[in-house]
C-alpha positions in Angstrom: 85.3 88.1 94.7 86.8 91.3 94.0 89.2 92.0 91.2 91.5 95.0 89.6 90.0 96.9 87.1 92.0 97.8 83.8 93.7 101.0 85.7 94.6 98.6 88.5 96.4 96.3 86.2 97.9 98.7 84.0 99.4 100.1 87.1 100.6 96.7 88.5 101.6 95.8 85.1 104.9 97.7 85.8 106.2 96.0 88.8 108.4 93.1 89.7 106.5 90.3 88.8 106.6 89.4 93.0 104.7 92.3 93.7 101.8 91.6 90.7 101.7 88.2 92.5 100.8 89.1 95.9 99.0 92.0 95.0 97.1 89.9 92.6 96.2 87.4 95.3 95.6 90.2 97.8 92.6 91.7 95.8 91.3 88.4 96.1 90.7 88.6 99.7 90.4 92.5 100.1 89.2 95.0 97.7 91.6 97.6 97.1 93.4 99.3 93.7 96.9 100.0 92.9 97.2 103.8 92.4 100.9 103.3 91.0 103.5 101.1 90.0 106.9 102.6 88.0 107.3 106.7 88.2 108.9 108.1 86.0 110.9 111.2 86.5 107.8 114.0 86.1 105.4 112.0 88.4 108.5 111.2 90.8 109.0 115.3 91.3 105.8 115.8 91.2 105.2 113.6 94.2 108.0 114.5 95.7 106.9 118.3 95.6 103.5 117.2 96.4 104.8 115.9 99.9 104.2 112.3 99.0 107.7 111.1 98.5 110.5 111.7 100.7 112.8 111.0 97.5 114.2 112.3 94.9 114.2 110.8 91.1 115.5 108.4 90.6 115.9 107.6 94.1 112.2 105.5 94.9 112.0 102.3 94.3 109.1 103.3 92.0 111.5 104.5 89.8 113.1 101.1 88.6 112.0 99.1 85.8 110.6 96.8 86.7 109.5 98.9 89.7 110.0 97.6 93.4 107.3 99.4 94.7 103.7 99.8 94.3 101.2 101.9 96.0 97.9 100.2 96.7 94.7 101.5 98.7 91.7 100.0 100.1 88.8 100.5 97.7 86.9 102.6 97.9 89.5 105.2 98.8 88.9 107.1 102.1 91.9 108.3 103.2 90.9 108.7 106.8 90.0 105.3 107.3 92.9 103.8 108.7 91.8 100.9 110.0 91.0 99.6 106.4 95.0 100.0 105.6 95.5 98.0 108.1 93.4 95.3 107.7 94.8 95.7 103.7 98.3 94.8 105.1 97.4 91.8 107.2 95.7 90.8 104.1 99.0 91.6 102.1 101.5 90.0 104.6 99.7 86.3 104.9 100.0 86.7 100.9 103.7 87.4 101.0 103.9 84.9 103.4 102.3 81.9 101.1 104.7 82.6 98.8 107.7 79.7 99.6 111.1 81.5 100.6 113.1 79.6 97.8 110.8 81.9 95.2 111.1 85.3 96.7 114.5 85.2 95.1 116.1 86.8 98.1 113.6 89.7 98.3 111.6 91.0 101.8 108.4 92.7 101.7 108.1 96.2 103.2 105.1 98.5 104.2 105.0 102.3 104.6 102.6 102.1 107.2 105.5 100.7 109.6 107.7 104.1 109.3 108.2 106.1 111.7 109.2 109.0 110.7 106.7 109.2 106.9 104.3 106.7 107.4 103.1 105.9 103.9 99.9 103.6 104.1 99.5 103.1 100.2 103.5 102.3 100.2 104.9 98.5 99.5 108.1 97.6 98.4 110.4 95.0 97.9 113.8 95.1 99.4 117.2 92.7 99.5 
């Protein structure tokens, strides 16, 4: 059974405890590694001048302590292979889904890969 490694869960270790829960119980089920949990403002302009955010610090829901999004990717990483992001978020989803209502604490779970206009596969984040 697959498991986060120390940069996984150092990453992790910085969001809202919802998102280390289904992401904990995800890796269970599918292999995969969480690139990134809170940004602070340097790696937020940097990934915002890299093309891989559309916002601004402090703007991102990486930004928040705790942070309300993480950014996880099938391991090993091929960037191409989007079919394995996909399958990750199935995965994902029936894990947000076990979780009972009355302990999401009013939260939904969101996926970059449903955007239209920046898809962002590695992108999940909680939102009211």
């Amino acid at each position: 059974m697959p498991s986060f490694g120390a940069r996984s869960e150092l990453a992790l270790s910085s969001a809202h405890p919802l998102l280390v829960r289904v992401m904990r119980e995800a890796v269970r089920e599918y292999d995969c590694t969480v690139l990134v949990g809170h940004r602070g403002k340097a790696e937020q302009d940097a990934a915002f001048a890299d093309g891989k955010s559309k916002l601004r610090w402090p703007k991102s829901k990486h930004n928040l302590t705790p942070s309300l999004a993480v950014d996880v990717v099938p391991y090993p990483i091929d960037w191409r292979d989007l079919d394995r992001f996909r399958a990750l978020a199935v995965v994902v989803r029936r894990c947000w889904n076990a979780i009972p209502a009355a302990e999401r604490d009013g939260y939904d779970l969101a996926w970059g890969g449903d955007w239209i206009s920046f898809r962002d596969y590695p992108h999940w984040e909680l939102r009211r």
